[in-house]
N, C-alpha and C positions, 0 to 999 in steps of 0.2 A: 504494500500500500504506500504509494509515494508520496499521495496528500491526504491530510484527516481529512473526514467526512462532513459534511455539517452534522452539528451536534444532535438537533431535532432530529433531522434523517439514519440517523445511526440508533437512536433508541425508538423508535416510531415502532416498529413491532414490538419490543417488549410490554410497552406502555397497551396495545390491544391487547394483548396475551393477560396483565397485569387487570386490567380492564374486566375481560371474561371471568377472569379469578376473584375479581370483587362480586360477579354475581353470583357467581359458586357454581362450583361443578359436583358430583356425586364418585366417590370411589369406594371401595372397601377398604377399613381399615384392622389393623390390629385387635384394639376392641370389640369393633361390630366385622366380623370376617365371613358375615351369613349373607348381609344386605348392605348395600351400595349406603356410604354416609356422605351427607354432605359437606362440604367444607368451601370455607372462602379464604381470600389472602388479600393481603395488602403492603406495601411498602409504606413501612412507617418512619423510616430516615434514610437519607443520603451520609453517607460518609469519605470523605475522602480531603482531599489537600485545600486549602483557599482556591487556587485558578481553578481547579476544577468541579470543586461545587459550584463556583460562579456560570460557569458555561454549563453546567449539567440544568441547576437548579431554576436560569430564567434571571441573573445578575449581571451589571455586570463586572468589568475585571476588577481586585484591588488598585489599581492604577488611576482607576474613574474618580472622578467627584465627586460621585456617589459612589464610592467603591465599599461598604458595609453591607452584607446583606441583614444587620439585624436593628440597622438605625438609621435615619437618613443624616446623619454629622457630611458636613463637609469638610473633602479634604483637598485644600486651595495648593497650586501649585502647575505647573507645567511637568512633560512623559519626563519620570526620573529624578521630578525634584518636589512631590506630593509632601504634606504638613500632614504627617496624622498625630500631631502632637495637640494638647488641651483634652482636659479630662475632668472636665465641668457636668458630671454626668447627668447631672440634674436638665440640663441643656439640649440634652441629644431626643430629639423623638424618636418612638420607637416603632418600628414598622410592623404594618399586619394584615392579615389575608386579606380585607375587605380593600382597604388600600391600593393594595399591589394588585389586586384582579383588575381595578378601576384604570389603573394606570397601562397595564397589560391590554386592556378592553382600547382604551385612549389609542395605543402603539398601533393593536392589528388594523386599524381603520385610517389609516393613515395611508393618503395615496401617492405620495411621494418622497422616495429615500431621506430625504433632506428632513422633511420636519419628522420623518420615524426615527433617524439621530437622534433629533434635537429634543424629542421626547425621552428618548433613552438616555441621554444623557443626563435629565431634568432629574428623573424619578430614580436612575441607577438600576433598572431592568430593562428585561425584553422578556418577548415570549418565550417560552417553554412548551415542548409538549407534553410534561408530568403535568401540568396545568389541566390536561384534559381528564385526569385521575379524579373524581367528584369530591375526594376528602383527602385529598393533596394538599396541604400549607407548607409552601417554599421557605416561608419565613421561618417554622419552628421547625423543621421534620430535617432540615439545612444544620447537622450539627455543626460543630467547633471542634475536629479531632485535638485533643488533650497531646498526642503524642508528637505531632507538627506542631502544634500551639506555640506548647510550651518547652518543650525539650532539644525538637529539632529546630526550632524557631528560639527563642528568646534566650534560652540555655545557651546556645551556641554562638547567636549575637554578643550575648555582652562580654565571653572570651575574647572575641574581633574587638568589640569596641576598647575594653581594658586592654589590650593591647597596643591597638593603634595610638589612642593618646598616649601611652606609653606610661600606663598605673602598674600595668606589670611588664617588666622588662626580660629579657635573657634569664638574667640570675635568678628570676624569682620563678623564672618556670625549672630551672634546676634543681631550684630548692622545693616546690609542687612536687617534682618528678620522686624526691628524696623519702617527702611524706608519704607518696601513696605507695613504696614500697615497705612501709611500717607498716600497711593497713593489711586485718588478716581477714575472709570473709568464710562465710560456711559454702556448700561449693553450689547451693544453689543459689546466691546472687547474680551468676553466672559470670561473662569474660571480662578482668579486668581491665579497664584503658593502659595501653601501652607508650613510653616515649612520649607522653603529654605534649612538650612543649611543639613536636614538629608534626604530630597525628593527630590534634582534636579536631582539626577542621575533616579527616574521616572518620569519625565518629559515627556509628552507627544510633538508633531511637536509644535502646535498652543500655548500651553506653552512657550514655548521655543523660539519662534515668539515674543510673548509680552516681556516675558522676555531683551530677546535681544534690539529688535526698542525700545520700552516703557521705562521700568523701570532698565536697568542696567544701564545706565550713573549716576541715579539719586542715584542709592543707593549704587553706585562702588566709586561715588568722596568721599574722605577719608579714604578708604578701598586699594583702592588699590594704589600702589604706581605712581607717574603722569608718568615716562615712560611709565608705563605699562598701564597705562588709556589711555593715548595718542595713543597707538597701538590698542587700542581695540574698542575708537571712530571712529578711519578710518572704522574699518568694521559695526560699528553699522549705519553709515552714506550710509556707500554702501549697505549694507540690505534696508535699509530706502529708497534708492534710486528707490532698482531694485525692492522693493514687494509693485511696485504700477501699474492700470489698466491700463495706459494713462503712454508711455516709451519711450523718446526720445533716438535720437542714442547719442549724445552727454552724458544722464548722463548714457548712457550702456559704452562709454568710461572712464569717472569720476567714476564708481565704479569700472570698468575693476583695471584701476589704484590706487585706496585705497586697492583694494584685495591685489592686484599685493606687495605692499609698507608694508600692514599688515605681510602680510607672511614672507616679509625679515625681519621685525621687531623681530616674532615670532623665526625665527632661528637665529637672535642675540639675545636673551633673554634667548633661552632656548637649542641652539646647533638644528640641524638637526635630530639629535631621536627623537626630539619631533614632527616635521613636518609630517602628516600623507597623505594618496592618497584626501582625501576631498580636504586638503589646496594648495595640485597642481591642481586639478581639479579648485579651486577657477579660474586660470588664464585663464581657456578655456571655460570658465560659457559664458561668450561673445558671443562666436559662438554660441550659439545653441539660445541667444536673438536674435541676428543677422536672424537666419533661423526662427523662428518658435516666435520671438514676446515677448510680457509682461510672466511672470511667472506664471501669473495667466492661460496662456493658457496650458500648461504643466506642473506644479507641482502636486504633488502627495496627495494633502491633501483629496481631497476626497476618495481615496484608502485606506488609512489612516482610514479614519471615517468606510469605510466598512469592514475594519478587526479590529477595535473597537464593529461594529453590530455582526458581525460575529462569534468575541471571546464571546460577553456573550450570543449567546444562551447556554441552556441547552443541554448538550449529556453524553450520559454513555461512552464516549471515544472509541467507538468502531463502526467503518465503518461512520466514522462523516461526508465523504461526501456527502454518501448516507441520514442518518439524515438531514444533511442540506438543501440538495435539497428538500426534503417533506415539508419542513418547511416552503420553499421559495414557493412552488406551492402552499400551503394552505393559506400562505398570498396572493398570487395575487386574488387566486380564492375567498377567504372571502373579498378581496376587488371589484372584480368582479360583485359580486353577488345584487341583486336590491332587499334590505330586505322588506317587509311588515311589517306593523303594527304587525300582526298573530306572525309572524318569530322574531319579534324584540322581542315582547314579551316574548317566549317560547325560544330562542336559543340568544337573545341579548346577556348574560354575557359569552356564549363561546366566540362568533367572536370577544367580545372588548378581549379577551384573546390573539388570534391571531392578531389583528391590532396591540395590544400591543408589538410584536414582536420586530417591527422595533420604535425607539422612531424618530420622525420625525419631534424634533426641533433641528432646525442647527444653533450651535452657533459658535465664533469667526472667522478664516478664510474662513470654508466653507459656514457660512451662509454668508458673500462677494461674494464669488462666485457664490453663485445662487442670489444672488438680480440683479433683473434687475434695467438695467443703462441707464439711456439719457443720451447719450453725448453731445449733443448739451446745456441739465442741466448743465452737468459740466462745457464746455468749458464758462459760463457766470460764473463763480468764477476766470478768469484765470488771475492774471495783467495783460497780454498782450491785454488786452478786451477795448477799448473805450466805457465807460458806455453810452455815449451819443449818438452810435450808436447800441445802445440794446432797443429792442420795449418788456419793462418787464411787460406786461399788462398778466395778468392770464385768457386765454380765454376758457379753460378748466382745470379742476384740476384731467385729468386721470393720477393714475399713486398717487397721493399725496391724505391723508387720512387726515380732519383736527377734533381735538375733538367737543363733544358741544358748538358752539357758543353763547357769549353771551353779549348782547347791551351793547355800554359804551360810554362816552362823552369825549371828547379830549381837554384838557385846550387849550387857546388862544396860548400859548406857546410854546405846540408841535403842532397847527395847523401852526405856523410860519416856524414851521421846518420843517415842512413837504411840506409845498410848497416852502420853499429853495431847499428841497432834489428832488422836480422833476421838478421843475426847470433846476437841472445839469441833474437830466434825459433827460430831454427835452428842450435842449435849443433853439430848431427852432420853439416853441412854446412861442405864445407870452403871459406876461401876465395874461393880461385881456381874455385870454379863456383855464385858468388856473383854475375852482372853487373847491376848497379844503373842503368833507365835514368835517366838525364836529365832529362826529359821526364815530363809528366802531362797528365792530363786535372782543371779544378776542378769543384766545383759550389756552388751558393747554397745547396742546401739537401739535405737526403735526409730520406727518408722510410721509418722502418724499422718494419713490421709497425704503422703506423698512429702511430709517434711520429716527431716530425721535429725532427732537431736543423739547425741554422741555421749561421752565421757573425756574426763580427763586424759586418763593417762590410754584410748584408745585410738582408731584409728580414725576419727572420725570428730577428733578435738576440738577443734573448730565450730564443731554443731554445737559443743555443750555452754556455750555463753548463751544465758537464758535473761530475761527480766519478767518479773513478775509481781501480782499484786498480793503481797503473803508476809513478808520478813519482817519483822522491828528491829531496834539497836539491841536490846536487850534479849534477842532467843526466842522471842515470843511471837505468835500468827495473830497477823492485825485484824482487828474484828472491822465490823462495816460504819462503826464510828469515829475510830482514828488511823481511819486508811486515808495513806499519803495520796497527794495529788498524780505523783509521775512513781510510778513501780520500777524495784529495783531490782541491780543488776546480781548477779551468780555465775558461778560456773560448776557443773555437776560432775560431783564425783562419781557415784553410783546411779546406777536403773537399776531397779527389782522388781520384781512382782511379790506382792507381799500379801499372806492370808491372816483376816482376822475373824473368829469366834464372835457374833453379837448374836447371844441367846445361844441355840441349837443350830444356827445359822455359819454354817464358811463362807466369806465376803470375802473377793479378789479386789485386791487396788492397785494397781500398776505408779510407783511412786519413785520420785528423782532425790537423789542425798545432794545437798548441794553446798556449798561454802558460797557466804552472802560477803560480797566485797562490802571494806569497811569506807565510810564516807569523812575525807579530809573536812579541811577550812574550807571557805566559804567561798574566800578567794582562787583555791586551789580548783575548788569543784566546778567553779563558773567560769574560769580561764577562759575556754572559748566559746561560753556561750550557748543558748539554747540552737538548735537542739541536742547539743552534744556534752555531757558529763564527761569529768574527772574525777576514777574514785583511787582508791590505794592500793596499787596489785598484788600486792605481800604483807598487806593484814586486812583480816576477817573479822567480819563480829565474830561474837560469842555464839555457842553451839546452843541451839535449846531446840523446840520442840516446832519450828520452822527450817528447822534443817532437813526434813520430810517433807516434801510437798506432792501431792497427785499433779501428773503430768499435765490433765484438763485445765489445773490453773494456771502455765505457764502462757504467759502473755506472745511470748513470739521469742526468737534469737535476735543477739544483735552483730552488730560488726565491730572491731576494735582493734587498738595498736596499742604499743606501748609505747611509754615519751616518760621523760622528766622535767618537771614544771615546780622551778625553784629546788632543786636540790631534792625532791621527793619524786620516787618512782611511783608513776600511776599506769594506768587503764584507764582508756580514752574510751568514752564507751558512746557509738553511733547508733542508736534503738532503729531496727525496720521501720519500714510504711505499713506494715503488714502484720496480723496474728498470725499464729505457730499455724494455722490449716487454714 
């Protein structure tokens, strides 16, 4: 194909097809496999890059005057030298179906090119034919992909911009380069950025994810100047916020507003040239949470992964869709296929050739996205939880993988602490129909709904840096009254599966041994700032009966380094975006 198509004429049959599916057709399903059911479809959002929802959606380009598809702001300027700087939001009207039909309606009647510009250019659309869709709204159904947005867009800009004026120089990308090799991750954060200072402009989405949440506060404090760190925490805080599974309306307002705060920041620092259509789009990210939920339900990162699969097959650069498509049909059908022994033997080394195709391990964001999640798992990590009305008894373990078990005995000391610990589990249990064995089973590692926390001295060490809402200073499990605001950090010595006697009853609890790092000064601990602590790598509280915890309470792992800040050895401790499942 030498030249695109017009955009209209290229989806024009989907849009009938789309069309007969809104009125329904009849098929058999699963459920009913006796008699034909009916079913309807609808496309309820557009996802994809700014230029290209504009062209798909009926807008037009960022470049226009009206270049927003979610407000009519103008943005004054001539091709290449657009203002989308002022963030007077108060200001901007906001646009809506009723509107944009009217203006669409104004456009198609129009009998000469010239005033159908000059209409398009007025209102900032043209026609579409998803228009012709009866419960089409361009306006909201048009999201704001979060992973352009923010990551590949405004994340990657102000690297260039600090750069260019020269806030970070050479030296200070050496010294980046220094930090992030102190930083130690569990291995499914996935690939670390490499050679920072001459590779971030290849930066992939989920790079630039990590980078962002994880490791830029840690390796930006002394690098960059605190105005400008200070401006750039708001947004790593509201990234942090919104690229999580479980999204309340409240912190979709509290990032709405660090965006909102980052941006003015950004055009006092650097003037209005610098402000690009991403960091106005930042203030309108809300709505499309607001319609359509967590980010993980519309971001783009598996699109992403599949024009990563896509780009490395092999083609002689010639008719590649056609190639491609062969490609795709011989993989399903080599996956298809029900080899024998005979077949495996004599054609085995083509078909792993084929299966080979597609590599089908998914790591850092997308492999989140496809692990399945209990929420009712997570919601038992939440402070807002009274532990003492959670029944944490393991009655099946579908869904969690535990390693080789192996027999062990429990000194008198943690058998003490272990019936203080369920105890607070179970405080309408008396007692005397309490009996606490002796006796466990360990393991190296577990594996819960596809996250795997580890042990210390295992193979899988890494995993075992935990935070959670459980520990006090003094040994003892915080009740739901003086539970701290931000849960703390650990690292687990032991997994067991531990049995305990309530009544005539054996209750399985699958439970983590853990050393609760001890928390310095005040100054030491805030060093660099939210969101990242400083606790003391080589002292612990005190042992008590939070040295136990059920693994449902842990809050998620984190990431971490070690550093010295003033003469005291700590742990830099970076908490997820994310719970443990």
């Amino acid at each position: 194909m030498k030249t695109e198509p017009p955009t209209n004429t290229f989806i024009e049959p989907l849009v009938k097809e789309l069309e007969t599916a809104w009125i329904g057709f009849h098929m058999k399903s699963f459920k009913c496999s006796e008699s034909p059911t009916k079913f309807r479809l609808a496309l309820i959002c557009v996802g994809c890059d700014i230029p290209a929802s504009r062209k798909l959606c009926g807008f037009l380009g960022h470049a226009a005057t009206k270049g927003c598809n979610k407000c009519m702001k103008s943005f004054e300027g001539g091709v290449g030298e657009k203002n989308y700087g002022g963030f007077d939001v108060s200001s901007w009207e906001l646009r809506n179906l009723r509107s944009h039909c009217e203006a669409v309606k104004k456009i198609v009647r129009c009998k000469t090119k010239t005033n159908r510009e000059r209409l398009e250019k007025e209102y900032g659309v043209r026609y579409s034919v998803l228009l012709e869709l009866d419960y089409f709204d361009p306006v909201r159904m048009t999201v704001i992909d979060p992973m352009h947005n923010l990551f590949l867009g405004t994340a990657k800009r102000m690297i260039s911009l600090w750069k260019d004026h020269k806030i970070l120089l050479p030296e200070h990308f050496d010294k980046i380069q220094l930090q992030m090799e102190k930083v130690q991750c569990p291995s499914d954060v996935g690939k670390l950025p490499q050679k920072f200072a001459s590779s971030f402009g290849s930066f992939n989405a989920d790079q630039f994810k990590n980078w962002t949440i994880l490791f830029s506060i840690f390796t930006l404090t002394g690098c960059l100047p605190i105005d400008h760190l200070e401006y750039w925490r708001k947004f790593v805080i509201a990234c942090k916020l919104l690229c999580t599974r479980y999204l309340s309306r409240n912190h979709v307002k509290i990032s709405n507003f660090l965006l909102l705060s980052f941006c003015k920041k950004v055009e006092q620092a650097f003037g209005c040239e610098s402000i690009t259509p991403n960091m106005h789009m930042h203030v309108h990210l809300d709505k499309c949470l607001y319609d359509f939920g967590p980010v993980y339900s519309f971001w783009l990162f598996s699109f992403e992964r599949e024009n990563g699969v896509l780009g490395s097959i092999p083609t002689n650069k010639r008719s590649i869709e056609t190639q491609l498509m062969r490609k795709f049909l011989k993989y399903n059908h080599s996956e298809d296929l029900c080899i024998d022994e005979y077949t495996e033997d004599q054609f085995g080394t083509e078909f792993q050739k084929l299966l080979e195709m597609y590599d089908e391990r998914e790591r850092g964001t997308l492999n989140q996205m496809n692990r399945f999640t209990n929420y009712d798992f997570v919601k038992l990590s939440s402070k807002d939880i009274h532990v003492e009305s959670v029944y944490w008894v393991f009655e099946s373990f579908d869904g969690i993988k535990i390693s080789t078990l192996k027999n062990c005995s429990l000194s008198d000391r943690d058998v003490v602490f272990l019936k203080e610990m369920y105890s607070t589990l179970y405080p309408s249990i008396e007692e005397s129909n309490l009996f606490v064995c002796n006796t466990c089973r360990s393991a190296k590692y577990v594996d819960i709904f596809g996250s795997v926390l580890g042990v210390k001295l295992g193979r899988s060490s890494r995993s075992s840096m935990i935070i959670a809402y459980w520990h006090k200073d003094d040994g003892n499990i915080c009740t739901y009254d003086d539970m701290e605001l931000a849960p703390r950090p650990g690292q687990i010595q032991k997994l067991i599966v531990h049995n305990v006697m309530i009544g005539n009853q054996s209750c399985v609890h699958l439970l983590a041994r853990v050393q609760w790092f001890k928390k310095p000064d005040e100054e030491t601990f805030k060093h660099y700032g939210k969101p990242i602590e400083a606790w003391h790598s080589n002292m612990f509280d005190r042992d008590g009966p939070s040295t136990y915890i059920p693994v449902q309470r842990i809050k998620s792992k984190f990431v971490f380094a070690y550093d010295v800040i003033r003469g005291k050895n700590v742990i830099v401790v970076m908490p997820r975006e994310r719970f443990l499942c």
